[in-house]
PDB file with one MODEL, atoms N, CA, C and O in Angstrom:
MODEL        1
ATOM      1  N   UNK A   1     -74.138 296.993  55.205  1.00  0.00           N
ATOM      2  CA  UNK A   1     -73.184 296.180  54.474  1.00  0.00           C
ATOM      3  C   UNK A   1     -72.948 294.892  55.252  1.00  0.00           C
ATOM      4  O   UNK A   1     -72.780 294.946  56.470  1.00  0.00           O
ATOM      5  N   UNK A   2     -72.930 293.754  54.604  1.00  0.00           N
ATOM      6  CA  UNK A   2     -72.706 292.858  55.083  1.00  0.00           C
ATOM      7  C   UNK A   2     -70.964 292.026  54.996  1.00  0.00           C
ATOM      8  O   UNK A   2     -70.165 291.717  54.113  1.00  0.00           O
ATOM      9  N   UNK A   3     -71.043 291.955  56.282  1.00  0.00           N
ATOM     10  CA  UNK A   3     -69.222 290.911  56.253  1.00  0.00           C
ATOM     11  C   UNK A   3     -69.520 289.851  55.337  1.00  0.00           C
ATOM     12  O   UNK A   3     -70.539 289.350  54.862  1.00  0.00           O
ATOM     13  N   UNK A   4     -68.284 289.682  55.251  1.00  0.00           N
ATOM     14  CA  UNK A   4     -68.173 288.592  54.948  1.00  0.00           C
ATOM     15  C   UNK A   4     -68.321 286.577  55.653  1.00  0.00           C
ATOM     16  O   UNK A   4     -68.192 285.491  55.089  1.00  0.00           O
ATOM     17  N   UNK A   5     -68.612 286.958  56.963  1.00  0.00           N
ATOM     18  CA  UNK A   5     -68.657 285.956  58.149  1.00  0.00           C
ATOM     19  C   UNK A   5     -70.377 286.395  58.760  1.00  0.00           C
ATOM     20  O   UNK A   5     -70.861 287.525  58.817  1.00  0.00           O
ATOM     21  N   UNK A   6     -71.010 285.102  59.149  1.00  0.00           N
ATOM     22  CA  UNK A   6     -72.415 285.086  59.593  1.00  0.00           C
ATOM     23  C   UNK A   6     -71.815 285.440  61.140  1.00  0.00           C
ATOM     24  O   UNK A   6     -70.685 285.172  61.549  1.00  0.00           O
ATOM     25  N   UNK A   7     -72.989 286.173  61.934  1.00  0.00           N
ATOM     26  CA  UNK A   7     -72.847 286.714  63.201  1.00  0.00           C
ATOM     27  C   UNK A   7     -72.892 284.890  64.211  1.00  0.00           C
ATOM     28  O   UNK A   7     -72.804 284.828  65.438  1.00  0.00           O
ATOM     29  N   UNK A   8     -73.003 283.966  63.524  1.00  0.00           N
ATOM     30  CA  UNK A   8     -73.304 282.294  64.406  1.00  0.00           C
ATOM     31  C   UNK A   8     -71.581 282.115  63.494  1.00  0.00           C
ATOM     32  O   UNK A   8     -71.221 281.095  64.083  1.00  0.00           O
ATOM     33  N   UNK A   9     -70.689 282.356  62.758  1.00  0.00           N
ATOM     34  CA  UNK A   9     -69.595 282.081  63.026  1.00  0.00           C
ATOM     35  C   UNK A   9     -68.440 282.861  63.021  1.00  0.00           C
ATOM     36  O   UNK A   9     -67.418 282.613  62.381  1.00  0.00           O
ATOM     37  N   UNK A  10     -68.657 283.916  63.837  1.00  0.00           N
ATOM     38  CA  UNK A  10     -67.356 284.972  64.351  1.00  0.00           C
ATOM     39  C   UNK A  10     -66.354 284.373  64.599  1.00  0.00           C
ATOM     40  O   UNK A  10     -65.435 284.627  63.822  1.00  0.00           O
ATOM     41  N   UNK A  11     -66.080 283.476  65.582  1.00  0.00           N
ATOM     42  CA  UNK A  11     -65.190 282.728  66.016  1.00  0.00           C
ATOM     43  C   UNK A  11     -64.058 281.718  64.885  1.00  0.00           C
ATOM     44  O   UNK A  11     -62.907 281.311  65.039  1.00  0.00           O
ATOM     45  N   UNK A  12     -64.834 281.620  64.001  1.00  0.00           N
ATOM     46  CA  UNK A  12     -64.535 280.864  62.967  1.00  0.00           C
ATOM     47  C   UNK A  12     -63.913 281.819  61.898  1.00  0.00           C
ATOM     48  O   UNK A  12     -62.845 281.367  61.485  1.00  0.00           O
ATOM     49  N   UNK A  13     -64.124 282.524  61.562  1.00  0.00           N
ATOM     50  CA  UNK A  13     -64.248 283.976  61.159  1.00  0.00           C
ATOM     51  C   UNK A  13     -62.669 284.547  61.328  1.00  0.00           C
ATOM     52  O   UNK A  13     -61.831 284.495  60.428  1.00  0.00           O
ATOM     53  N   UNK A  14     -62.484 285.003  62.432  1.00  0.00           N
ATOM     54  CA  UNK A  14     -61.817 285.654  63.258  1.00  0.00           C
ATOM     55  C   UNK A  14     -60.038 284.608  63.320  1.00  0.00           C
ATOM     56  O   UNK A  14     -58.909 285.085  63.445  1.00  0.00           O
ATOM     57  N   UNK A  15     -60.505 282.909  63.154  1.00  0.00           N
ATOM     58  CA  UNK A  15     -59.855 282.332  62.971  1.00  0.00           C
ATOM     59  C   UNK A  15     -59.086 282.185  62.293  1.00  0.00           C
ATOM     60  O   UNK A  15     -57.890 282.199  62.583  1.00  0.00           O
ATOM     61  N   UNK A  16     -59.678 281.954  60.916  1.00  0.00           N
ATOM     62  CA  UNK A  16     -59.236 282.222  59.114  1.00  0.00           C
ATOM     63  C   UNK A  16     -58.310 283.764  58.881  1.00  0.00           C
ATOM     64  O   UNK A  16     -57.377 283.974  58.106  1.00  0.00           O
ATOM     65  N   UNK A  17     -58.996 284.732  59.903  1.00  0.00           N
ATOM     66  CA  UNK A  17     -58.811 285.783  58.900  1.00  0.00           C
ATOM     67  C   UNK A  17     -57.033 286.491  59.821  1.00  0.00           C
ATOM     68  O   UNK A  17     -56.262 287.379  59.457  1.00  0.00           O
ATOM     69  N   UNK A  18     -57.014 285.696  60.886  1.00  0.00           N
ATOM     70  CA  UNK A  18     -55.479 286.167  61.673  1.00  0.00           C
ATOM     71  C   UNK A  18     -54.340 285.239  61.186  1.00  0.00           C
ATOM     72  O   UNK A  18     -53.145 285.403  61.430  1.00  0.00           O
ATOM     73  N   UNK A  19     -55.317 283.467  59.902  1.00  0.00           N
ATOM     74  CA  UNK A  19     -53.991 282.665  60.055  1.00  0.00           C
ATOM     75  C   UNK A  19     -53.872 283.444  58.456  1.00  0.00           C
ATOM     76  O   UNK A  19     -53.339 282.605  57.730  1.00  0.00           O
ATOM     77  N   UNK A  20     -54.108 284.470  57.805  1.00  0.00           N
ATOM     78  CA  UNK A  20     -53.757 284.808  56.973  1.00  0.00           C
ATOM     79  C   UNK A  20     -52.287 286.013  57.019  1.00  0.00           C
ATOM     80  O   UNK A  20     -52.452 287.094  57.583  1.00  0.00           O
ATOM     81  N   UNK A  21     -51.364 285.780  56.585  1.00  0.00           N
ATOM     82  CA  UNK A  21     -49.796 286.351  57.566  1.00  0.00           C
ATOM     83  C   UNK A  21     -49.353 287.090  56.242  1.00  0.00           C
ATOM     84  O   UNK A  21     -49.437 286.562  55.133  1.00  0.00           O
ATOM     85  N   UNK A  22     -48.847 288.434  56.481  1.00  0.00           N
ATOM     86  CA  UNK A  22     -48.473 289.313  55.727  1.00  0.00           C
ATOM     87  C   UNK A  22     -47.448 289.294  54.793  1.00  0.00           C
ATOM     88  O   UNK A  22     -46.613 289.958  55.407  1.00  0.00           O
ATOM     89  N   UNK A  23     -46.843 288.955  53.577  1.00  0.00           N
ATOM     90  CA  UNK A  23     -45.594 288.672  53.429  1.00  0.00           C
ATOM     91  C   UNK A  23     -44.549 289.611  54.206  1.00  0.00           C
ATOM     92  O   UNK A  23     -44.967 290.630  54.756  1.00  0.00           O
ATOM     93  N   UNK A  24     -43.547 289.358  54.238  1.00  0.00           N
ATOM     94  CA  UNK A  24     -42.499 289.801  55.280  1.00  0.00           C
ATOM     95  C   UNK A  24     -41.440 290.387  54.275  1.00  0.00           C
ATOM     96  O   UNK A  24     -40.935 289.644  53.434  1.00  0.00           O
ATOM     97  N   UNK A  25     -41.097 291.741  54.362  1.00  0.00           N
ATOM     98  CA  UNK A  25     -40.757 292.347  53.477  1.00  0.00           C
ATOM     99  C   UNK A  25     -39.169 292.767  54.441  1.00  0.00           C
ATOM    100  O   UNK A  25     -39.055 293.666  55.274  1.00  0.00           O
ATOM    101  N   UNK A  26     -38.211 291.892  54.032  1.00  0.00           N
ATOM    102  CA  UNK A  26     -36.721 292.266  54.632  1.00  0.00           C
ATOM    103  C   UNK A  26     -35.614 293.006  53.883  1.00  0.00           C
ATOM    104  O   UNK A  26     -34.571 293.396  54.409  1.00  0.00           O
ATOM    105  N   UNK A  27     -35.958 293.160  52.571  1.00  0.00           N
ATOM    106  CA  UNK A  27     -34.861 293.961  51.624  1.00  0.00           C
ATOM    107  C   UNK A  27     -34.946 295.480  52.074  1.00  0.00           C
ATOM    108  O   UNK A  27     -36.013 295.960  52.458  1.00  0.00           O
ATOM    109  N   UNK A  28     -33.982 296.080  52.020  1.00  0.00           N
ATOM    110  CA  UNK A  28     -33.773 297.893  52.103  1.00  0.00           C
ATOM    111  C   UNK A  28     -33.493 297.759  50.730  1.00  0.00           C
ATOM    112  O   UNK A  28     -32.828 296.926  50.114  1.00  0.00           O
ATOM    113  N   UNK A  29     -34.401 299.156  50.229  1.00  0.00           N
ATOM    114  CA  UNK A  29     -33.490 299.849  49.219  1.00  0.00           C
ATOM    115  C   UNK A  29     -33.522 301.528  49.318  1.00  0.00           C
ATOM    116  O   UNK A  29     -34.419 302.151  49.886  1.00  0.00           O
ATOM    117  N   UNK A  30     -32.496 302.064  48.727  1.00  0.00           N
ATOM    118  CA  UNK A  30     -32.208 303.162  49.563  1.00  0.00           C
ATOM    119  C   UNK A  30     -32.118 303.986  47.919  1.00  0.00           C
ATOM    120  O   UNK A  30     -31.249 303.417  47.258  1.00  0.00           O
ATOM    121  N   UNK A  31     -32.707 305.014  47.219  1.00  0.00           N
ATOM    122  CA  UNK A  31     -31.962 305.657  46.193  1.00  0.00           C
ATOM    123  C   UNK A  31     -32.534 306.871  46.399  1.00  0.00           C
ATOM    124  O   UNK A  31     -33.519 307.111  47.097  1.00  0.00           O
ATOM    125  N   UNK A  32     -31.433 308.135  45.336  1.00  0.00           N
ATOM    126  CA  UNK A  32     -32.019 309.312  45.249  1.00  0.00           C
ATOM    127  C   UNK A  32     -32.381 309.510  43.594  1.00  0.00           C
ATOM    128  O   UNK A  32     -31.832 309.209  42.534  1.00  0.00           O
ATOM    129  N   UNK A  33     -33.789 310.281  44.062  1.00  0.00           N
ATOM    130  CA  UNK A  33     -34.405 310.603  42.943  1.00  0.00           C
ATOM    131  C   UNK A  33     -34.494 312.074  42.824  1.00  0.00           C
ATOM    132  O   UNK A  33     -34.369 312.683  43.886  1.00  0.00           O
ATOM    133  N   UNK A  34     -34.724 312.918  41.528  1.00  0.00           N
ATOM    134  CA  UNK A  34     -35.038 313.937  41.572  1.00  0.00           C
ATOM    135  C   UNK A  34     -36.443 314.211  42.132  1.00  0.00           C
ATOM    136  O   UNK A  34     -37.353 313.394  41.993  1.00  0.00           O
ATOM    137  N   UNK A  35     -36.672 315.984  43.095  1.00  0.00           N
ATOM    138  CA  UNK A  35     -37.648 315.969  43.690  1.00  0.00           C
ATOM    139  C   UNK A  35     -38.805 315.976  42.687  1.00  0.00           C
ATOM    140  O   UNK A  35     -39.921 315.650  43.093  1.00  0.00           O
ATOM    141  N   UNK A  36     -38.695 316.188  41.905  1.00  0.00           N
ATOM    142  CA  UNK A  36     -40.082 315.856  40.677  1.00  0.00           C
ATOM    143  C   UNK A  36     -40.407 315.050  40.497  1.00  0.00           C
ATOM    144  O   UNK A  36     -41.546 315.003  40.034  1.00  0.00           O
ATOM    145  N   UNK A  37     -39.269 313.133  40.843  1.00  0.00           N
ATOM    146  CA  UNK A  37     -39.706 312.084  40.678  1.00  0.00           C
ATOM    147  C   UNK A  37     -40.418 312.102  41.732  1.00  0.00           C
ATOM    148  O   UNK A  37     -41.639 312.240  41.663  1.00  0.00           O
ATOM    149  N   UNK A  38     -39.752 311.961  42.912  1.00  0.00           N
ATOM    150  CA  UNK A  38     -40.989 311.886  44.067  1.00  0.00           C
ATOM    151  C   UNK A  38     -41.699 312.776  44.251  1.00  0.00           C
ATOM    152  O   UNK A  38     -42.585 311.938  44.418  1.00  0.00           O
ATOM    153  N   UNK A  39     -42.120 313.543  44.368  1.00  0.00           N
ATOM    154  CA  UNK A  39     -43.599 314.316  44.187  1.00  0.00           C
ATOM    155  C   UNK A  39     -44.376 313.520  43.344  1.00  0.00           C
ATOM    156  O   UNK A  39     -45.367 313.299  44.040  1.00  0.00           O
ATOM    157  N   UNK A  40     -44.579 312.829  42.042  1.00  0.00           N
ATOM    158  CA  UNK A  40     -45.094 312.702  41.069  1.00  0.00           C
ATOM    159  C   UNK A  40     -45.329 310.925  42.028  1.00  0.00           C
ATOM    160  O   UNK A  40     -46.468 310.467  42.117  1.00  0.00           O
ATOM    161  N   UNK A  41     -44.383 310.324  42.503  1.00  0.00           N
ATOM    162  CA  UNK A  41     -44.118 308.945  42.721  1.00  0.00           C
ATOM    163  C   UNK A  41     -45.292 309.351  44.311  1.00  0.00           C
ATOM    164  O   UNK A  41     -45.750 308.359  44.877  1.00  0.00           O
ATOM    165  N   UNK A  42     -45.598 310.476  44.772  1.00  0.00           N
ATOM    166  CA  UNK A  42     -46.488 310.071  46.258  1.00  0.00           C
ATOM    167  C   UNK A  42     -47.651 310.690  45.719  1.00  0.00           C
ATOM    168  O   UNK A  42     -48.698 310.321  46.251  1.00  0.00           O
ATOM    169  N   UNK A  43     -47.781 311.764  44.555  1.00  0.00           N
ATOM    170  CA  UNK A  43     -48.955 311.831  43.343  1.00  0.00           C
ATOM    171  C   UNK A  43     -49.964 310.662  43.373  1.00  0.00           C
ATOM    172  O   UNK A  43     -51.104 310.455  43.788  1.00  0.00           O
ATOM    173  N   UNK A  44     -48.764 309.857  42.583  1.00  0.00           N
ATOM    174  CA  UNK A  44     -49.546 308.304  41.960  1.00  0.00           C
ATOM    175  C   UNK A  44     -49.567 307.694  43.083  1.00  0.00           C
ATOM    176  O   UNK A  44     -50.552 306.962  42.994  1.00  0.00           O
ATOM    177  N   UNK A  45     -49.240 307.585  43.781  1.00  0.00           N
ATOM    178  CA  UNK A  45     -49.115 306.306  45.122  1.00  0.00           C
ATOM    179  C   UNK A  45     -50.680 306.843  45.555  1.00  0.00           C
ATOM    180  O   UNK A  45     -51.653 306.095  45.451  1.00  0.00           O
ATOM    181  N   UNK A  46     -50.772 308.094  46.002  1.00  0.00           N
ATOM    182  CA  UNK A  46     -52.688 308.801  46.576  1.00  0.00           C
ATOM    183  C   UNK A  46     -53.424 308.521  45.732  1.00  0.00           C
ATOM    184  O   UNK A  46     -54.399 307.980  46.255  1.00  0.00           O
ATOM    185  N   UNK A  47     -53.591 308.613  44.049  1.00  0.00           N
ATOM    186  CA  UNK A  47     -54.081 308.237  43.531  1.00  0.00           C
ATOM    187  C   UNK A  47     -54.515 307.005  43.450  1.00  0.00           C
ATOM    188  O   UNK A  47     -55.661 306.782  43.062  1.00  0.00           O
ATOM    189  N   UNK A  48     -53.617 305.958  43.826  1.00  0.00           N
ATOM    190  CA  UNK A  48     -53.626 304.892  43.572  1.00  0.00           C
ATOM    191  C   UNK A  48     -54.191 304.075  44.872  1.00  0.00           C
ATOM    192  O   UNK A  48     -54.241 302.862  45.076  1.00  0.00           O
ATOM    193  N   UNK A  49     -54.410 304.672  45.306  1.00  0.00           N
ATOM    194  CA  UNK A  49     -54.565 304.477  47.488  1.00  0.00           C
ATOM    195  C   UNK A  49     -53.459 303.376  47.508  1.00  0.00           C
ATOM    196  O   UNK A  49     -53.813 302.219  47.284  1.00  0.00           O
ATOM    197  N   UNK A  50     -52.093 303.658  47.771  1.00  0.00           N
ATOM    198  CA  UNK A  50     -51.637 302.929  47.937  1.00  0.00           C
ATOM    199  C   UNK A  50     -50.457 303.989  48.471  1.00  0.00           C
ATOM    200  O   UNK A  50     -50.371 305.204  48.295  1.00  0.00           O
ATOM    201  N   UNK A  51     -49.133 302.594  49.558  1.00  0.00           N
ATOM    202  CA  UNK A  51     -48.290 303.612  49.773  1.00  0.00           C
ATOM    203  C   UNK A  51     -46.777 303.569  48.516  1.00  0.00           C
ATOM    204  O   UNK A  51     -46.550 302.653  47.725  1.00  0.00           O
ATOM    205  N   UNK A  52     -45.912 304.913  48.703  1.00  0.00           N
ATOM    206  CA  UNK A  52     -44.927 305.057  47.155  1.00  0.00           C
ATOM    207  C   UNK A  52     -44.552 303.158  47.075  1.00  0.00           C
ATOM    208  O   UNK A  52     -44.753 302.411  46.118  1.00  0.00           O
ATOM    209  N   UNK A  53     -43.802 302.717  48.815  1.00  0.00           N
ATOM    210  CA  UNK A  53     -43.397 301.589  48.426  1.00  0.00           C
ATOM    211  C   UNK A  53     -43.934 300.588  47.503  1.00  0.00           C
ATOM    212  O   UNK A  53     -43.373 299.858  46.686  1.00  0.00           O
ATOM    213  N   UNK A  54     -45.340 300.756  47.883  1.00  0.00           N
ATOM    214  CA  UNK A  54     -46.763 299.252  47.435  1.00  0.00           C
ATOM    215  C   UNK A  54     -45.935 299.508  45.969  1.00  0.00           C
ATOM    216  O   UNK A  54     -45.044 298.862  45.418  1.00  0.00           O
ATOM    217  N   UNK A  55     -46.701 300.836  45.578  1.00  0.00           N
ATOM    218  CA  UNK A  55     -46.529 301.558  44.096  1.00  0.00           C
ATOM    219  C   UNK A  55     -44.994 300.891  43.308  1.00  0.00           C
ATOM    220  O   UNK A  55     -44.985 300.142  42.331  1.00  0.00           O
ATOM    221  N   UNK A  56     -43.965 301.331  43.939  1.00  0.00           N
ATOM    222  CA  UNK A  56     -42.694 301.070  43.217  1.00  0.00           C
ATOM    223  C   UNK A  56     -42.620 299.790  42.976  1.00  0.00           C
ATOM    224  O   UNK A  56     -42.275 299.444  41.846  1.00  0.00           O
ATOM    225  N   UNK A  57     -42.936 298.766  44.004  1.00  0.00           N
ATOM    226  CA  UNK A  57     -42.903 297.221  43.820  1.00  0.00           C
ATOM    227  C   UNK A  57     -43.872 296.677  43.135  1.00  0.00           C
ATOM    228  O   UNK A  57     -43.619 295.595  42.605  1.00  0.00           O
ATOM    229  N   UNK A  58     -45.340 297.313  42.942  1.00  0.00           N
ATOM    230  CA  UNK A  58     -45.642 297.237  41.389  1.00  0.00           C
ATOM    231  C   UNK A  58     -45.914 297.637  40.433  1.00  0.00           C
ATOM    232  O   UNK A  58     -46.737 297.180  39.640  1.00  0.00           O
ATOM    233  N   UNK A  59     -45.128 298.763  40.318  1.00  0.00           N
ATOM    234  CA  UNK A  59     -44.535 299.285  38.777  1.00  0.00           C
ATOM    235  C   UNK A  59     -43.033 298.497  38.467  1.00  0.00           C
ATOM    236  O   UNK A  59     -42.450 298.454  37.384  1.00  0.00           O
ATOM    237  N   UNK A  60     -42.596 297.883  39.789  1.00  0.00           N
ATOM    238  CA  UNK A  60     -41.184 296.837  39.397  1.00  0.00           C
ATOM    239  C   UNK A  60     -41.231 295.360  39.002  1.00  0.00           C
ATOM    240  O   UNK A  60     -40.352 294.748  38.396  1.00  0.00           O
ATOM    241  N   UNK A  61     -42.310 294.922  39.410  1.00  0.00           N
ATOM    242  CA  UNK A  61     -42.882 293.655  38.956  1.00  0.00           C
ATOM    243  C   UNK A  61     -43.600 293.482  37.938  1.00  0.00           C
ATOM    244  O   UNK A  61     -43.487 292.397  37.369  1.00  0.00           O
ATOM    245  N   UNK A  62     -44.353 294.275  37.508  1.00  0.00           N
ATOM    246  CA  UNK A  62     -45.434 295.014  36.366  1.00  0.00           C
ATOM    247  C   UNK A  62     -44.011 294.734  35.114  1.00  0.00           C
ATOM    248  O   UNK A  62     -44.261 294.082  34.101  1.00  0.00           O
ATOM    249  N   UNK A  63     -42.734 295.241  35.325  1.00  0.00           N
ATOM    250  CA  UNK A  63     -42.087 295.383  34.555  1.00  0.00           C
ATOM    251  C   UNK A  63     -41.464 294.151  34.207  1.00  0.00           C
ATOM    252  O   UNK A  63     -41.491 293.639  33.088  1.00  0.00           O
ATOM    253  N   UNK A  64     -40.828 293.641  35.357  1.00  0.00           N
ATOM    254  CA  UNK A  64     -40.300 292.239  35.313  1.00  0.00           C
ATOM    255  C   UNK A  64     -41.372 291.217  34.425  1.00  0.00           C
ATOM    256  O   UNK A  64     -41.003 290.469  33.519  1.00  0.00           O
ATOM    257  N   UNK A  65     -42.583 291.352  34.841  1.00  0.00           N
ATOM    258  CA  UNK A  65     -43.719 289.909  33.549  1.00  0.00           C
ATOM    259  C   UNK A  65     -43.604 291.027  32.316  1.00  0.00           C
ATOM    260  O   UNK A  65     -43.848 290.522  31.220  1.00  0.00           O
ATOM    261  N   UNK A  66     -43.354 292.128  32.289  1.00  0.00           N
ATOM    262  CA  UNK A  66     -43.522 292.573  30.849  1.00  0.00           C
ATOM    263  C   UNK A  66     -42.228 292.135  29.888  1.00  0.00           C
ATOM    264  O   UNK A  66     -42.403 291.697  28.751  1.00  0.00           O
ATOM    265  N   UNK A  67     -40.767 292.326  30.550  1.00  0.00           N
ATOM    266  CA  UNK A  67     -40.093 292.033  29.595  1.00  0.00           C
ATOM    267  C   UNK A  67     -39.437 290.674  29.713  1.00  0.00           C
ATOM    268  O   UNK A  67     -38.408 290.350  29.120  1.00  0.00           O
ATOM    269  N   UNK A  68     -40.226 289.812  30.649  1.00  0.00           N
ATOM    270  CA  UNK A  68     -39.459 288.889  30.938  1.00  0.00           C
ATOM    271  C   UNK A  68     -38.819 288.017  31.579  1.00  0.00           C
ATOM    272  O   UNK A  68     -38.344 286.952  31.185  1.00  0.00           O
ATOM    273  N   UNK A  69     -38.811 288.747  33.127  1.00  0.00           N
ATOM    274  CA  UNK A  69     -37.887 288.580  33.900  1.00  0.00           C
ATOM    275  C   UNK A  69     -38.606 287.713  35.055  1.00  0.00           C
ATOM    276  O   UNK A  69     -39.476 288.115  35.827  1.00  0.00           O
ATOM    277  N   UNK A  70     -38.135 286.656  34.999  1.00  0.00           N
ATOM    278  CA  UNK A  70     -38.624 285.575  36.558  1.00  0.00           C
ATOM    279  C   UNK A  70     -38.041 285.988  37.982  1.00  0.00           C
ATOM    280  O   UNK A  70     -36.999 285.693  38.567  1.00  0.00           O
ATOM    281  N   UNK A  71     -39.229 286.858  38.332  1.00  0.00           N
ATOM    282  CA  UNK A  71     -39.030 287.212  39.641  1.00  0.00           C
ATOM    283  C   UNK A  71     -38.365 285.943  40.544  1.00  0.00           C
ATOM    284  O   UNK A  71     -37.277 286.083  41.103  1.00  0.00           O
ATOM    285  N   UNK A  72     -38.994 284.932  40.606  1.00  0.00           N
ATOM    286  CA  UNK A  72     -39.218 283.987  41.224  1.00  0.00           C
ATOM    287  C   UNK A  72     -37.658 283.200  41.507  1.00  0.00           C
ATOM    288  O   UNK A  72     -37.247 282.694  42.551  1.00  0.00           O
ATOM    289  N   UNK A  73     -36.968 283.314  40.126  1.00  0.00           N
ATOM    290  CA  UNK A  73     -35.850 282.967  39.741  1.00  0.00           C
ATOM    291  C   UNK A  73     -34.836 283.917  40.854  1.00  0.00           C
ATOM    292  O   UNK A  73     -33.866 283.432  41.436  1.00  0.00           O
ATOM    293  N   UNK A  74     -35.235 285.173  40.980  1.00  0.00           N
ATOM    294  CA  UNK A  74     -34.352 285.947  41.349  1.00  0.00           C
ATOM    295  C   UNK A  74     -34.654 285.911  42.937  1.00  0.00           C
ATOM    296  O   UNK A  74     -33.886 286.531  43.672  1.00  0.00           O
ATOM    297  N   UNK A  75     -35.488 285.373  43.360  1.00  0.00           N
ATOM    298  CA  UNK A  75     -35.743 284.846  45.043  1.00  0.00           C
ATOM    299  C   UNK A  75     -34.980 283.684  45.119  1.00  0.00           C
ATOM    300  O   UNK A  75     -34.687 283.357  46.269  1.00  0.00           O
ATOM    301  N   UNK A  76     -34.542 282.909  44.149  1.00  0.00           N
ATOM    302  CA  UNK A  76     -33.840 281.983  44.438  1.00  0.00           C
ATOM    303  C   UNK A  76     -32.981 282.123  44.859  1.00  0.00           C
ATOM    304  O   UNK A  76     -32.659 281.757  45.989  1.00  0.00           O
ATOM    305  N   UNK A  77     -32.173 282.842  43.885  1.00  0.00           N
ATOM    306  CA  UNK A  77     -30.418 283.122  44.363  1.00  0.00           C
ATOM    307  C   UNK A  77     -30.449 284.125  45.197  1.00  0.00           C
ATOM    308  O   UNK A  77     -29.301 284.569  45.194  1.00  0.00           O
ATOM    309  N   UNK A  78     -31.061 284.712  45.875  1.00  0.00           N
ATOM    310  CA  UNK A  78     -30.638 285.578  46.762  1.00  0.00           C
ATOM    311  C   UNK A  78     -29.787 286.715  46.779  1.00  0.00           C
ATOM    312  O   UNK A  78     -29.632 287.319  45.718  1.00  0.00           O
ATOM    313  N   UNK A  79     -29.287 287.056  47.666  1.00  0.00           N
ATOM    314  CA  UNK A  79     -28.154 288.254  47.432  1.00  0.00           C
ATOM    315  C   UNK A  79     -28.859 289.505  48.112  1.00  0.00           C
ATOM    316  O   UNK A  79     -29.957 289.427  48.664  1.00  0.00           O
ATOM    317  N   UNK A  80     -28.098 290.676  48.012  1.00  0.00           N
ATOM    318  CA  UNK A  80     -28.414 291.989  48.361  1.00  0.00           C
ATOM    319  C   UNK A  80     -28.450 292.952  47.153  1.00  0.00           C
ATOM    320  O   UNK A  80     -28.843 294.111  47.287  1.00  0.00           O
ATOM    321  N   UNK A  81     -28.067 292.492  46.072  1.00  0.00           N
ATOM    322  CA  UNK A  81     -28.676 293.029  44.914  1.00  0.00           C
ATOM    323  C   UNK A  81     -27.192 294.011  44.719  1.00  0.00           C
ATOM    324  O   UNK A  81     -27.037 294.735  43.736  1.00  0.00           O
ATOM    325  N   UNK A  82     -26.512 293.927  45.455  1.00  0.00           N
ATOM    326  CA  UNK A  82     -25.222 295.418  45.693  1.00  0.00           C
ATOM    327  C   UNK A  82     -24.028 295.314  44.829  1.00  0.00           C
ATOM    328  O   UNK A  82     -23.152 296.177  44.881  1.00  0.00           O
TER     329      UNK A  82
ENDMDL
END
């Protein structure tokens, strides 16, 4: 299998691929679900190779462009959501 970077530019390579920065995820959210939701919610998350969090934030965004809702809008104002 071949990389994506030629073995004459590793360096270059290696450069690009560390100034790429993770979004920074600072919100808690804390709820209880029934144990059938989560079982079913770390189900789909394996299925999905992904972890429950990845999963919940997009089945929550998934929802937000479906009915409407400007995420983007809601990074504006801020808050703790409480």
């Amino acid at each position: 299998m071949q990389s994506e970077c030629s073995y004459n530019a590793v360096h270059e390579c290696a450069a690009r691929m560390s100034a790429k920065k993770p979004k920074l995820k600072t919100a808690i959210m804390t709820m209880r679900v029934d144990p059938q939701v989560k079982a079913a919610a770390k189900l789909a998350a394996v299925r999905a190779r992904r972890s429950v969090t990845s999963l919940i934030e997009v089945l929550v965004l998934d929802h937000c462009k479906q009915t409407g809702i400007d995420v983007s809008a809601q990074k504006r104002k801020g808050g703790s959501g409480r």
